[in-house]
C-alpha positions as a Markdown table, in Angstrom:
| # | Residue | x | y | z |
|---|---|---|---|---|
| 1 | Unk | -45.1 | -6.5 | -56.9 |
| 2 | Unk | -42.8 | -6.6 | -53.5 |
| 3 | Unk | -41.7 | -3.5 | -53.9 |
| 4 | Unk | -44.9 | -1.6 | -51.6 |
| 5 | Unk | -43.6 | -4.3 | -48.6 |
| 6 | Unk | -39.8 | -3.3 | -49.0 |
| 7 | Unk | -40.2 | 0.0 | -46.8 |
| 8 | Unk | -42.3 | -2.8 | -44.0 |
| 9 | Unk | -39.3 | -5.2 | -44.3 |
| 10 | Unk | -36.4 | -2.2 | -44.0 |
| 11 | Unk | -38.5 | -1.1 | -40.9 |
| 12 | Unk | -39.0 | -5.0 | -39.3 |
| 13 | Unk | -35.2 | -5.4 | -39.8 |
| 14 | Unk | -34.3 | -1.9 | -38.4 |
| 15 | Unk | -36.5 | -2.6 | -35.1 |
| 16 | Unk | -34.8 | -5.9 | -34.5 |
| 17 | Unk | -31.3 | -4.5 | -35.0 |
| 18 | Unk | -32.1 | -1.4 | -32.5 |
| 19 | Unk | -33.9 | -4.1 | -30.2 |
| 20 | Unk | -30.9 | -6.3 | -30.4 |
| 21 | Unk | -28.4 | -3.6 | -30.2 |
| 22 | Unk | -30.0 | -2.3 | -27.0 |
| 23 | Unk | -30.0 | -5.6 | -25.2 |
| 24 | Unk | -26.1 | -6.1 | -26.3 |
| 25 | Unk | -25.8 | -2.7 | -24.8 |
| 26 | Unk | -28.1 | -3.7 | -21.4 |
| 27 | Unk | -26.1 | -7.7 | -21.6 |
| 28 | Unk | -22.5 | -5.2 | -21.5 |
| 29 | Unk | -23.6 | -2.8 | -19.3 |
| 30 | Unk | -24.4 | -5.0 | -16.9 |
| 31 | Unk | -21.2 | -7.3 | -17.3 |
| 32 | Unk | -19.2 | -4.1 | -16.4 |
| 33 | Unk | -21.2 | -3.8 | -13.3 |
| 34 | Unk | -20.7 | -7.0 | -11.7 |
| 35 | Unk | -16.9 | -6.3 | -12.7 |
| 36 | Unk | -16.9 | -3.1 | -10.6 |
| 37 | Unk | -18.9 | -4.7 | -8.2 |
| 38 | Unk | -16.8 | -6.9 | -7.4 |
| 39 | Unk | -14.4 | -5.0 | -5.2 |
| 40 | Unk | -15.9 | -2.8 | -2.4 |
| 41 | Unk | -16.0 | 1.4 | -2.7 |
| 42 | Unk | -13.2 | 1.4 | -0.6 |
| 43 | Unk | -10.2 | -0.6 | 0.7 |
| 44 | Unk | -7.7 | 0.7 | 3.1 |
| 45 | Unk | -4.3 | -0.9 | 4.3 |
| 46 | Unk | -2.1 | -0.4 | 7.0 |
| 47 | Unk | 1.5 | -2.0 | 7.5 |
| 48 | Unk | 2.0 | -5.0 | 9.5 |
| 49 | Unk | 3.4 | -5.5 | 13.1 |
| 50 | Unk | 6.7 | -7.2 | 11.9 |
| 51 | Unk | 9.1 | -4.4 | 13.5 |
| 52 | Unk | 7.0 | -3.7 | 16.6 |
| 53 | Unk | 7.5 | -7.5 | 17.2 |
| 54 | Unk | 10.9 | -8.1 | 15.4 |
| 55 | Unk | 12.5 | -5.0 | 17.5 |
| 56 | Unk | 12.3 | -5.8 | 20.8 |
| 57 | Unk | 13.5 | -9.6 | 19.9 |
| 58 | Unk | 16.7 | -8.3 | 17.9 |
| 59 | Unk | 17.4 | -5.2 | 20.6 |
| 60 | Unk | 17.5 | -8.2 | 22.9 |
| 61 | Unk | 20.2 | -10.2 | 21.0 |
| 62 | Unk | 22.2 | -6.8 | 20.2 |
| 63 | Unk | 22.5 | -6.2 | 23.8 |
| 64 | Unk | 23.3 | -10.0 | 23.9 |
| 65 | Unk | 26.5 | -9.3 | 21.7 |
| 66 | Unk | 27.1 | -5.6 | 23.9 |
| 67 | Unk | 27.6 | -7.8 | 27.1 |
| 68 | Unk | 29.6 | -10.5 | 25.3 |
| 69 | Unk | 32.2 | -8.1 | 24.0 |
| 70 | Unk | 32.4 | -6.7 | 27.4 |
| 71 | Unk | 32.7 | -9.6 | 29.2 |
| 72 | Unk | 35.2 | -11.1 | 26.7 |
| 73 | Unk | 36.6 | -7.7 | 26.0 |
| 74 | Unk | 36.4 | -7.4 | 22.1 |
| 75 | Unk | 36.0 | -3.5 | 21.3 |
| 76 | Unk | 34.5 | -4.9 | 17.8 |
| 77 | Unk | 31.8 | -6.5 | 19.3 |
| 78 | Unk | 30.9 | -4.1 | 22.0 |
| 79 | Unk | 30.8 | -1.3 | 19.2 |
| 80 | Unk | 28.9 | -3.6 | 17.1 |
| 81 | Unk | 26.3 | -4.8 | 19.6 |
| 82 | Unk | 25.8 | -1.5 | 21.3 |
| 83 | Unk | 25.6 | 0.3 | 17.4 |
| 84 | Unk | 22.7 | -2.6 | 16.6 |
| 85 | Unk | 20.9 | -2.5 | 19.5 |
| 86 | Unk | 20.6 | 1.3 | 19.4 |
| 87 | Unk | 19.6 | 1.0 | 16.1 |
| 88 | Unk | 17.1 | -1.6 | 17.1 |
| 89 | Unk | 15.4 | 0.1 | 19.8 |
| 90 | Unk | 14.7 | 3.1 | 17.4 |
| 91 | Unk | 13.0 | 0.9 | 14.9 |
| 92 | Unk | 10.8 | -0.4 | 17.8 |
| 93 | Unk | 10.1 | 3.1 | 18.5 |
| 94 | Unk | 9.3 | 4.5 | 15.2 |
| 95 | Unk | 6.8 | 1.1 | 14.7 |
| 96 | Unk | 5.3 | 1.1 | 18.2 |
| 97 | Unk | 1.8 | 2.6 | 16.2 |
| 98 | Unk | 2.2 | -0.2 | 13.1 |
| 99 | Unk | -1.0 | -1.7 | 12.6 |
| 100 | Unk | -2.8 | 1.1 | 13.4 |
| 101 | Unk | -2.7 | 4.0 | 11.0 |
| 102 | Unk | -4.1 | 3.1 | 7.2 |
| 103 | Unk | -1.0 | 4.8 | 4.6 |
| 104 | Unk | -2.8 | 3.8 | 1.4 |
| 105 | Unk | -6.4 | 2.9 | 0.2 |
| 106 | Unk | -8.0 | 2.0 | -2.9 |
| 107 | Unk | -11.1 | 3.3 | -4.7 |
| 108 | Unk | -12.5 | 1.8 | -8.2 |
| 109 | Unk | -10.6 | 4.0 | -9.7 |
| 110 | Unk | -8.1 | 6.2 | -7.9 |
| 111 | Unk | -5.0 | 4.6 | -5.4 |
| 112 | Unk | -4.3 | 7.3 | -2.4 |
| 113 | Unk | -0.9 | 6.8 | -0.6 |
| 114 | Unk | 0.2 | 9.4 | 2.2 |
| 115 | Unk | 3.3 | 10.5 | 1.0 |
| 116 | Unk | 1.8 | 10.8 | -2.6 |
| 117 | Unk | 0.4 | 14.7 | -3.3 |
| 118 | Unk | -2.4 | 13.7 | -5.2 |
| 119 | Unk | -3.8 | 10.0 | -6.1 |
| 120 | Unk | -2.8 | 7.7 | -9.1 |
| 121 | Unk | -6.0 | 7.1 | -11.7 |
| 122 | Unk | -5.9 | 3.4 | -12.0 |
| 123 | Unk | -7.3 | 3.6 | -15.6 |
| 124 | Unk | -3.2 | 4.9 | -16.2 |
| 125 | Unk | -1.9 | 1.7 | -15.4 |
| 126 | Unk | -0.5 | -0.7 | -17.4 |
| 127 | Unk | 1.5 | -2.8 | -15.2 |
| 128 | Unk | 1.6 | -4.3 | -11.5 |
| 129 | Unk | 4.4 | -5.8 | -9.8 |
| 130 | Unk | 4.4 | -7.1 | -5.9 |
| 131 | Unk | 7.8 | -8.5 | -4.0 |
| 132 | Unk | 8.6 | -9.6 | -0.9 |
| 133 | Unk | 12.1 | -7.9 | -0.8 |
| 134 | Unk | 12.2 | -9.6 | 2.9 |
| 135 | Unk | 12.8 | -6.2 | 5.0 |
| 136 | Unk | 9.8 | -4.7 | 2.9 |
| 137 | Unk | 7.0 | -5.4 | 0.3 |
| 138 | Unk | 7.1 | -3.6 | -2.8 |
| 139 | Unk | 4.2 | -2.7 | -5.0 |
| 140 | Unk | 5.5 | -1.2 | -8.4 |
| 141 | Unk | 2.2 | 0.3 | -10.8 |
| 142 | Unk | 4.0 | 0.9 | -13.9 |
| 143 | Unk | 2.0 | 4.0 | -15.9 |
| 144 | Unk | 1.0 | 4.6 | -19.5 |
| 145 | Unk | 3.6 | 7.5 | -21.0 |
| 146 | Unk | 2.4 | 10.8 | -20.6 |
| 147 | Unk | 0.4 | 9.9 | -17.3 |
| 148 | Unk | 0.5 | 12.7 | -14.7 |
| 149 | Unk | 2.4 | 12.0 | -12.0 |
| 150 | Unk | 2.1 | 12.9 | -8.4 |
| 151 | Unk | 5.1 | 14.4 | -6.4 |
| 152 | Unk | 6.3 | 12.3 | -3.1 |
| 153 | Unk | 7.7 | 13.5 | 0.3 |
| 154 | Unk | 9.9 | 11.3 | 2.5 |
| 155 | Unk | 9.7 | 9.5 | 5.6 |
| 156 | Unk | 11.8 | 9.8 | 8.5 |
| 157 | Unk | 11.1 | 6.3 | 9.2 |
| 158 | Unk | 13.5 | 3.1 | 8.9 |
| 159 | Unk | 11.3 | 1.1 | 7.2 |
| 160 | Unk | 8.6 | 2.8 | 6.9 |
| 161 | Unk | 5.6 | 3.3 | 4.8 |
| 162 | Unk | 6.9 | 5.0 | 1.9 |
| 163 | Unk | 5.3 | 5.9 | -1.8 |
| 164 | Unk | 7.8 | 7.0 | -4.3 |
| 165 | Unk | 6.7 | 8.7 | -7.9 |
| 166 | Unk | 9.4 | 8.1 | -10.6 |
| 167 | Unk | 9.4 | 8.9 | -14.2 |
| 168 | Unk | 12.5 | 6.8 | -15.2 |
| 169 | Unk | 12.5 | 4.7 | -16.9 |
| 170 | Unk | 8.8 | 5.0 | -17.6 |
| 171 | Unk | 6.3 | 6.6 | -15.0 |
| 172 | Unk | 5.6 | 4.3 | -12.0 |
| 173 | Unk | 4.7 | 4.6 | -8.4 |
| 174 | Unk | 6.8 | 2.5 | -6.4 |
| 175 | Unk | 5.3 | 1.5 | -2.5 |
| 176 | Unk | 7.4 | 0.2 | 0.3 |
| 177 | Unk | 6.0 | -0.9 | 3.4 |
| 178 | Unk | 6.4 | -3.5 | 5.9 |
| 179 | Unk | 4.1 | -5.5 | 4.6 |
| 180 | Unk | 0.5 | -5.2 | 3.9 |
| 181 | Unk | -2.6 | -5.5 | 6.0 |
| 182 | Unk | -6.5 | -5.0 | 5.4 |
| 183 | Unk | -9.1 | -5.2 | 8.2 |
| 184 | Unk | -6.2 | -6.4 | 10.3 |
| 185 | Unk | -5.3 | -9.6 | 8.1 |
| 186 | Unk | -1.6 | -9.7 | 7.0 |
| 187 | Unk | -1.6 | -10.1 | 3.1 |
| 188 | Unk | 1.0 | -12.2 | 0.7 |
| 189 | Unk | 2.1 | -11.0 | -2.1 |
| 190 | Unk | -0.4 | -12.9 | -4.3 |
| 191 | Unk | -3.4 | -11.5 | -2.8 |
| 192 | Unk | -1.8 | -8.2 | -2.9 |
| 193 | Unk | -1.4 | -8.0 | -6.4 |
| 194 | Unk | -4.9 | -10.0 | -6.9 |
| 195 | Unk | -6.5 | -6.4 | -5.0 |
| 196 | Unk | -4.8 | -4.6 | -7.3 |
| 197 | Unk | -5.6 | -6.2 | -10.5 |
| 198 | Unk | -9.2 | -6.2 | -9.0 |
| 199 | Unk | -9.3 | -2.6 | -8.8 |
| 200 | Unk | -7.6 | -1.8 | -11.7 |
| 201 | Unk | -9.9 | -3.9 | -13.8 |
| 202 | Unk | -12.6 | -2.1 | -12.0 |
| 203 | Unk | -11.4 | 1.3 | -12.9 |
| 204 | Unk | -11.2 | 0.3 | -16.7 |
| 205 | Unk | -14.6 | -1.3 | -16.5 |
| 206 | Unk | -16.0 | 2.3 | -15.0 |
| 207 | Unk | -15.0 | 4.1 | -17.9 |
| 208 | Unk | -16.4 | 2.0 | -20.0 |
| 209 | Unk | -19.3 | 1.6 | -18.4 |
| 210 | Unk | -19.5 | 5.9 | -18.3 |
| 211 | Unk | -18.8 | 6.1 | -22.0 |
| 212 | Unk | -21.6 | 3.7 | -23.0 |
| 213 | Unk | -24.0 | 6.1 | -20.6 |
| 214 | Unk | -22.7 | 8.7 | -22.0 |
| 215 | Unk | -23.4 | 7.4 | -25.4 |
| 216 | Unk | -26.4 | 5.7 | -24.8 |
């Protein structure tokens, strides 16, 4: 006698699945927004003033140690003072513009660094790694095997803003700079690799967020 309301019942249950299915799908959709949202369309960086200060302070102090070996006259010092203060005054020269120029910038999903030839998907990596190494910060994005890798040119800069693209011992992109700044604020390590977590998570949350459009 229930079998004429079956077909009514498969069709009520049916309806509230879909319903429910496309409000978990609306609920996710909009999750992976606010996780994208979360970083702005763009971010760009710029190394810090650290030699363009630090330069003139340690040509100083070479020349210090130059006038000291002459005065006391120690050939080793006066070789070794004149050596580091040459060497210091070309480091001041080469970072007189630090600051000013941004090397590397972030979109939600692609990192662009100038002496990369073509940017890094973020969706490709699987691990991120920021040091102090004291003369320069290092950011090290470890890629998934197989990941297309950019090629890198070199600087002619000591200490300088350089991007490196490595395939040993697994693909990675390694960044050196002298430190890090955004919208002229110097950056620790710590919120260094919080931005890039950020942006990475916002890459992955893009492509999911595509494939359920795609789907939908």
């Amino acid at each position: 006698m229930n079998s004429p309301q079956q077909p009514d019942l498969l069709s009520s249950l049916a309806g509230e699945y879909d319903r429910f299915s496309a409000a978990q799908r609306e609920r996710t959709m909009a999750e992976l927004r606010q996780v994208i949202e979360q970083v702005p369309e763009q971010s760009e960086f710029t190394n810090t003033t650290r030699y363009k200060l630090l330069g003139p302070l340690f040509t100083v102090i070479a020349l210090g140690m130059l006038a000291m070996g002459i005065h006391q006259g120690k050939t080793g010092l006066m070789v070794c003072g004149g050596f580091l203060a040459l060497l210091f005054v070309l480091v001041t020269w080469q970072h007189r513009h630090a600051g000013q120029h941004a090397f590397m910038r972030l979109t939600r999903s692609q990192l662009f660094v100038d002496t990369l030839s073509a940017p890094v998907a973020l969706a490709d990596v699987v691990d991120i790694f920021v040091k102090d190494e004291g003369l320069v910060t290092l950011q090290k994005l470890t890629l998934r095997p197989g990941s297309p890798l950019p090629t890198h040119r070199a600087v002619r800069q000591l200490f300088g803003n350089q991007a490196m693209a490595l395939k040993s011992p697994q693909p990675h992109i390694r960044i050196h700079s002298a430190g890090l700044m955004s919208h002229g604020r110097k950056l620790d390590c710590d919120e260094i690799a919080a931005l890039l977590n950020a942006y990475w998570q916002a890459a992955h949350a893009q492509q999911e967020l595509d494939a359920l459009q795609r789907n939908g």
